[in-house]
C-alpha positions in Angstrom: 34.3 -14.1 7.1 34.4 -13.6 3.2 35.2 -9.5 2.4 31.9 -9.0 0.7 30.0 -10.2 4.0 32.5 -8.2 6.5 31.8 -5.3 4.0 28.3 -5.9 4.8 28.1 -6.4 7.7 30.4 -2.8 8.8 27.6 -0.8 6.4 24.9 -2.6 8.6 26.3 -1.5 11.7 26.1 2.5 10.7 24.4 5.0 12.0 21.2 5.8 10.1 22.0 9.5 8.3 19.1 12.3 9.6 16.3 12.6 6.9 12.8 11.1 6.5 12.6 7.2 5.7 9.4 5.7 3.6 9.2 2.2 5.3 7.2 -0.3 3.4 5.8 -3.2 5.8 4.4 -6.7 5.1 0.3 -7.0 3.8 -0.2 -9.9 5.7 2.9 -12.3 5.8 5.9 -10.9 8.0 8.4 -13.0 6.2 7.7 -10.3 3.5 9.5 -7.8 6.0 13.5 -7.0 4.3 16.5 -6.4 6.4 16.7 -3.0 5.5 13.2 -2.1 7.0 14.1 -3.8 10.2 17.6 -2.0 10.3 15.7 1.3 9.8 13.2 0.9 12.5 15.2 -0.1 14.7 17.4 2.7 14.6 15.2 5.6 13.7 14.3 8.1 16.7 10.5 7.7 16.2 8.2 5.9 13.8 5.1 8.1 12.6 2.3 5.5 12.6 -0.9 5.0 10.3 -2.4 3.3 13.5 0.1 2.6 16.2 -1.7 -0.3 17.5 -1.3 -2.0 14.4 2.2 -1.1 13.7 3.3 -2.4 17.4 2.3 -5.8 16.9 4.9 -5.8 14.0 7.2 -3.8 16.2 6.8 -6.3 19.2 7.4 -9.1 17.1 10.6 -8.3 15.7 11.6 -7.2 19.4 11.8 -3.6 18.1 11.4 -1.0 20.7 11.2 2.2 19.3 8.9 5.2 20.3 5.9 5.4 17.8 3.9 8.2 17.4 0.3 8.5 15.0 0.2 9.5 11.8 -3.2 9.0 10.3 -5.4 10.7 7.6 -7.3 12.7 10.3 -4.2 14.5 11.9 -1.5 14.4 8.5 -1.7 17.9 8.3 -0.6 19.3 12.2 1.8 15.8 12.0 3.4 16.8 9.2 4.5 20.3 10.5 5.7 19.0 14.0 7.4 16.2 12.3 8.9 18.3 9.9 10.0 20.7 12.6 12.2 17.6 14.5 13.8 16.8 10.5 15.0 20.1 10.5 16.6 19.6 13.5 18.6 16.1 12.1 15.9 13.5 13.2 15.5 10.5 11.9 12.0 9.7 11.7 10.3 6.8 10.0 6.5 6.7 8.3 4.7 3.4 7.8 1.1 2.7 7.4 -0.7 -0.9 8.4 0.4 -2.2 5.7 1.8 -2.1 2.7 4.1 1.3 1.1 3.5 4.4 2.6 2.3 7.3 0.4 0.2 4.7 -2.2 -3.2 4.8 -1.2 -1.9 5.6 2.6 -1.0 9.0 4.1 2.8 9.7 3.5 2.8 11.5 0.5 2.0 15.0 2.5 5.0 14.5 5.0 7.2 13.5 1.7 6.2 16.5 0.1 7.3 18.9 3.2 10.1 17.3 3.9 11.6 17.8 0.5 10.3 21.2 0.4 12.6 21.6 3.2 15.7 20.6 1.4 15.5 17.3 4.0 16.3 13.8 2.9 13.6 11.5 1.9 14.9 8.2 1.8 12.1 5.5 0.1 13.0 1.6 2.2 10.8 -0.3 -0.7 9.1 -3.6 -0.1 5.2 -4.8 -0.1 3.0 -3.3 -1.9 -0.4 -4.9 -2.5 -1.2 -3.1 -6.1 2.0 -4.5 -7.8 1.7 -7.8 -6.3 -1.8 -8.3 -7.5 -0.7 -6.9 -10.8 2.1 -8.9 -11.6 0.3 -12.3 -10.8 -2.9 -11.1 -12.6 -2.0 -12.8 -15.6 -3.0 -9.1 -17.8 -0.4 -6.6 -19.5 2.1 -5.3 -17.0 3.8 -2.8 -19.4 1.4 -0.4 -19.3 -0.8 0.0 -16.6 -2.3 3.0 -14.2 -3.2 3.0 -10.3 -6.2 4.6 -9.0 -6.2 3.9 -5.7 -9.7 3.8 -4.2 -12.7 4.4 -6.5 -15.1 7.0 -4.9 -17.5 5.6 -2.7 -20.5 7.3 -4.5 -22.2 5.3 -7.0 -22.6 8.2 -9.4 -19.3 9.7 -8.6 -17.8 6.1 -9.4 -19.6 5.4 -12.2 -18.1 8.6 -13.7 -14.4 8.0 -12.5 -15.1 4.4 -14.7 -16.4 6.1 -17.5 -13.5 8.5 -17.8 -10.8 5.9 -17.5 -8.4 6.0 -20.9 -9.1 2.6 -23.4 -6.4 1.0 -25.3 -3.4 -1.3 -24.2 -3.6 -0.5 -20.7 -4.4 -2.2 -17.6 -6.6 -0.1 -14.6 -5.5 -0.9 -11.5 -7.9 -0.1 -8.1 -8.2 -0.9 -4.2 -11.9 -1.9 -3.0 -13.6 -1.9 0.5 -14.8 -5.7 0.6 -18.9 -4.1 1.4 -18.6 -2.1 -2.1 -17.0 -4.6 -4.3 -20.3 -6.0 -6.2 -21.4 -2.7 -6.9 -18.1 -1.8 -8.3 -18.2 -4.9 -10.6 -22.3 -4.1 -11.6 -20.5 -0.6 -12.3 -17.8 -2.1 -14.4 -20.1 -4.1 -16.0 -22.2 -1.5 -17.0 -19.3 1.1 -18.9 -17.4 -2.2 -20.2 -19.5 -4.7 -20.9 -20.1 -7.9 -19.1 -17.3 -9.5 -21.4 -14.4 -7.4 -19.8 -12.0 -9.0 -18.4 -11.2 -8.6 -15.2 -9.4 -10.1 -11.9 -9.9 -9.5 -8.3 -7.2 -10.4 -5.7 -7.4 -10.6 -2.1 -5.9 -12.2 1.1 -2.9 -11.7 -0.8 0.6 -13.1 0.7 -1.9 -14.9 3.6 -2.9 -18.3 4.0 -6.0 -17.9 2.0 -4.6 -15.9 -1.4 -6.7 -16.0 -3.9 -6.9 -15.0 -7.6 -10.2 -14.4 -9.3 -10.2 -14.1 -12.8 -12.9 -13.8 -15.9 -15.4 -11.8 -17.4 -16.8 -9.1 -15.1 -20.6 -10.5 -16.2 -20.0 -13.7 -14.7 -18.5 -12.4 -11.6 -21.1 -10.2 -10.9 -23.2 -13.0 -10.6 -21.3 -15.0 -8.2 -20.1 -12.6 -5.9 -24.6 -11.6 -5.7 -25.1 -15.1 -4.9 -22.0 -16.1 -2.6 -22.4 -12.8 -0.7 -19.2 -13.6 0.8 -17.7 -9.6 0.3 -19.1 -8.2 2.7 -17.1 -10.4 5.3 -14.3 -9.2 4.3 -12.2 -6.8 6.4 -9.2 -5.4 4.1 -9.5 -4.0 1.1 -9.2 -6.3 -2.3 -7.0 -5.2 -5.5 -9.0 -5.3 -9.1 -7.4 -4.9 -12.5 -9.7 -4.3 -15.7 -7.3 -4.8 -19.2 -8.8 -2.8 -21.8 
């Protein structure tokens, strides 16, 4: 065995150090799953869930057997402090959500926060993450560009978050529920004209990936007339370039 591999290989085999690990997980296509994510979760001593079910099936395909526990927007607050409580103690305890990074658009970011707070280790295992991917195939300026998670559901309320976004060189990046995304495009429309640019990913790393790209005017009008949206279960990623 070459050095470098043996080298590898004897890193590989130790034990994880106690602290908090950020675990991204594939958005659709387990081959997007690294090495490092698998070494973690197998080794952590629990894995705080954004749904457990969801995060099993991942778990039971990789033959991965280690005790999950929920971790969800409804109970991050009371999760956080118990969890927090075993860190202090020199657990090992791993977040994930369904998919994705945990932390971007996905609970995490609480736990992080407490955990460092407490002087514990937050270590961040990087990987999938469904805003840069759409970005970075979009095709519009990567340089520069802001997330914004999910717009509010509201139509006023949205209407005001679009209005107050910041023009220039810089590309707007958002999640969408599938049932919202014509009206966020007939809102987009309306602050930016139906000549701004725009491009709407979804299914992305899947079977079915697709790229849509144009003039927000234009797509308003075919998404009215396909309807097909609102048959859509995960969220979509749009970009606007100013």
């Amino acid at each position: 065995m070459p050095a470098e591999d043996e080298k590898d290989e004897k890193k590989s085999d130790k034990p994880l150090a106690p602290g908090l690990y950020l675990v991204a997980t594939p958005i659709g296509n387990l081959e997007d799953i690294t090495l490092r994510a698998l070494r973690v979760l197998r080794n952590v001593d629990r894995i705080a869930c954004e749904d457990t079910r969801q995060t099993q099936k991942l778990l039971n395909h990789f033959e991965i057997h280690t005790p999950t526990v929920s971790y969800h927007m409804h109970n991050e607050g009371p999760r956080t402090e118990e969890l927090t409580a075993e860190l202090k103690l020199g657990a090992r305890i791993a977040v994930v959500s369904d998919a994705g990074t945990p932390g971007i658009a996905d609970p995490g970011g609480q736990i992080a926060t407490a955990a460092i707070a407490a002087g514990i280790n937050v270590f961040p295992i990087p990987g999938a993450n469904a805003a840069v991917s759409a970005l970075i195939a979009s095709g519009l300026p990567t340089d520069r560009f802001t997330f914004h998670g999910f717009l509010p559901a509201k139509a006023g309320q949205r209407k005001t978050a679009l209005e107050e976004l910041g023009r220039g060189e810089v590309t707007h990046v958002f999640y969408e529920a599938p049932h919202r995304i014509l009206d966020t495009l007939i809102d987009v429309e309306s602050v930016f004209g139906a000549g701004q640019h725009v491009v709407i990913a979804r299914e992305l790393t899947k079977l079915h990936e697709e790229f849509l790209r144009g003039p927000v005017g234009e797509f308003a009008v075919k998404t009215c007339r396909a309807g097909e949206y609102s048959r859509r279960d995960r969220p979509d990623a749009g970009a606007v370039s100013n």
